[in-house]
Steps between C-alpha positions, in 0.01 A plus 500: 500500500380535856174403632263745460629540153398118389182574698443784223604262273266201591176743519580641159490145363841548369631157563866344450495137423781442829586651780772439799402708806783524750506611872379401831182763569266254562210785534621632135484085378133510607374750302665427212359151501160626546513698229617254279289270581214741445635461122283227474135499532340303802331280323811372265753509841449144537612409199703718389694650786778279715793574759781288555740455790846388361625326858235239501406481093656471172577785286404284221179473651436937469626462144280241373202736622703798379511327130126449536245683308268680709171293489197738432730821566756784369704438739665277736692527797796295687703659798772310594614537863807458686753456225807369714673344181509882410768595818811334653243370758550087568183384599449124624199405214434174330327707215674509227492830222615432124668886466571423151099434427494890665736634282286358170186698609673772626643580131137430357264569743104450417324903455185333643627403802657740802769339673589672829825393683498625898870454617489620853816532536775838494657414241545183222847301411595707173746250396246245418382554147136427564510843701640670218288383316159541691608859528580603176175320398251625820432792620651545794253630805717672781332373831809534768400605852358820569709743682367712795435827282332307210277353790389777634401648188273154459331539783429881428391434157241224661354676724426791249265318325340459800501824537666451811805680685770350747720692773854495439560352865216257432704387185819474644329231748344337263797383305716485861220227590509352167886545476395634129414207318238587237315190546453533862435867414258503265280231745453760768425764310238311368348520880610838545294600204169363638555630845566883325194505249289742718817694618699494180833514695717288662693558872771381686274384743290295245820362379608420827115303634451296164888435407573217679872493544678134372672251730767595273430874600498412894784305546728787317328689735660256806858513293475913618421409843737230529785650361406839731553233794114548605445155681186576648342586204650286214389169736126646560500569066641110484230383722220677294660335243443138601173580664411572123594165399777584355757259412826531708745406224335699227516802787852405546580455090392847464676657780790311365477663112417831647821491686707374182332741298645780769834343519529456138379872402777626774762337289458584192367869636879489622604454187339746306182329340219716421106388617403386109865284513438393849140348406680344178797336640264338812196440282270654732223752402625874501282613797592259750848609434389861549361440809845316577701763449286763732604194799809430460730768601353421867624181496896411486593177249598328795177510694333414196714197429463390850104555467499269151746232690294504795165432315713221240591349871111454597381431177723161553358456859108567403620187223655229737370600884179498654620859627234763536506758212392752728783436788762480185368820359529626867848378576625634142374878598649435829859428318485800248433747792736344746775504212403893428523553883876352489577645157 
């Protein structure tokens, strides 16, 4: 069952007693929690509506309230978040979860009370027999990450209630500046909406003035100019930087992914991966890899290894010297073109 299907489901008051809702779309997540939670009334939320977070409480905790008749009510409802006990994941957590207790209400759960189980995750260990058995009990809501197409279909679909058009070029910036993630999305066209009430249409231009792009979004914009040996203007985008208060190691942590993510999409380019494998095998959402691939037949492995080495190499100095992040970032631009001037 996908999303919009268990939406359906939820509004029609056709309720399962459990379900296990899978996938990382955090914007998807939302609204399926506020519809549930609509379930039950306002006035009985209090008492008979809860949310758990498995990492810092007990799953016997959620199933005590879970057992519980709902107190002045048809219905109650528990959603249990963050099921790590569920994956191969080892997390460091002095709470401790009785499975076996799970397994008991999972084979007879209460029909007054909705148990939702968000696993945020790709995918679940099937070898463990709870899994099995929470999803031959559950049903199973599909909530993986949105691909590009699927996204842009979204955003269409919201803005027709609105009665509201977009360009295509204003579209294709919008999820460029958003690098497609339906979270991020979905927030500006919120603000696009209420800018294009009176005009009932959306630009390029309008995308471009309200959009603000990410620090994320500028500093892959300063891995094109370094890597096109631009000096000039890849140390004047590094000084806006800082004058924005930006932190120099986070600006150098992302320069330093964005150049793995290049290096590593090369590789495995090389050796015949496809985009949806690519974004699989690196665990990286599908667009940025997308964007990747547009880059990298620029850019030479070895200029991209020596860009990632170079960056690993002031990472280590921003840690242990009282060096100035801006002379380091100056020196390693210096090193990448002199070293494409000799190569």
């Amino acid at each position: 069952m996908n999303i919009d299907e268990a939406l359906k489901q939820i509004k029609d008051k056709n309720f399962s007693d459990v379900y296990l809702v899978i996938g990382e779309e955090k914007y998807e997540e939302k609204l399926l929690k506020k519809a549930f939670k609509n379930v039950i009334p306002h006035d009985e939320q209090e008492f008979n509506s809860a949310e758990y977070d498995m990492e810092t409480t007990s799953l016997g905790v959620a199933l005590n309230d879970a057992m519980s008749v709902p107190f002045f009510g048809d219905k109650r409802l528990v959603l249990i978040n963050n099921p790590y006990f569920l994956t191969g994941e080892k997390i460091k957590s002095k709470v401790e979860h009785n499975i076996n207790e799970f397994s008991d209400y999972l084979k007879n759960p209460l029909d007054t009370t909705i148990l939702v189980i968000f696993a945020p995750y790709k995918k679940l260990d099937e070898r463990k027999k709870v899994v099995k058995l929470l999803k031959k009990t559950a049903t199973v809501i599909n909530n993986q990450l949105l691909d590009e197409q699927q996204v842009r279909q979204k955003v269409i679909n919201r803005l027709k209630k609105e009665d509201i058009t977009i360009d295509s070029s204003a579209l294709d910036l919008l999820l460029e500046r958003t690098m497609a993630k339906m979270d991020l999305v979905m927030n500006e066209v919120d603000k696009l909406c209420l800018f294009a009430t009176d005009k009932h249409r959306i630009t390029l231009v309008d995308v471009d003035e309200l959009v603000t792009k990410s620090l994320e979004q500028n500093v892959f914009d300063l891995v094109d100019l370094v890597m096109e040996h631009n000096v000039a203007q890849a140390l004047a985008m590094y000084r806006d930087l800082l004058a924005q208060k930006e932190e120099p190691l986070k600006i150098n942590a992302i320069l330093l992914s964005q150049f793995r993510l290049l290096l590593q999409v090369k590789i495995l380019k090389k050796h015949g991966y496809a985009q949806g494998n690519i974004a699989s095998t690196i665990k990286v959402h599908p667009y940025r890899v997308k964007i990747a691939l547009r880059k990298i037949n620029r850019f030479s492995i070895k200029e991209l290894k020596r860009g990632f080495l170079g960056l690993v190499e002031n990472e280590l100095k921003m840690k242990s010297t009282q060096e100035s992040p801006e002379l380091l970032f100056q020196m390693f631009l210096l090193q990448m073109n002199t070293k494409k001037n000799l190569g």
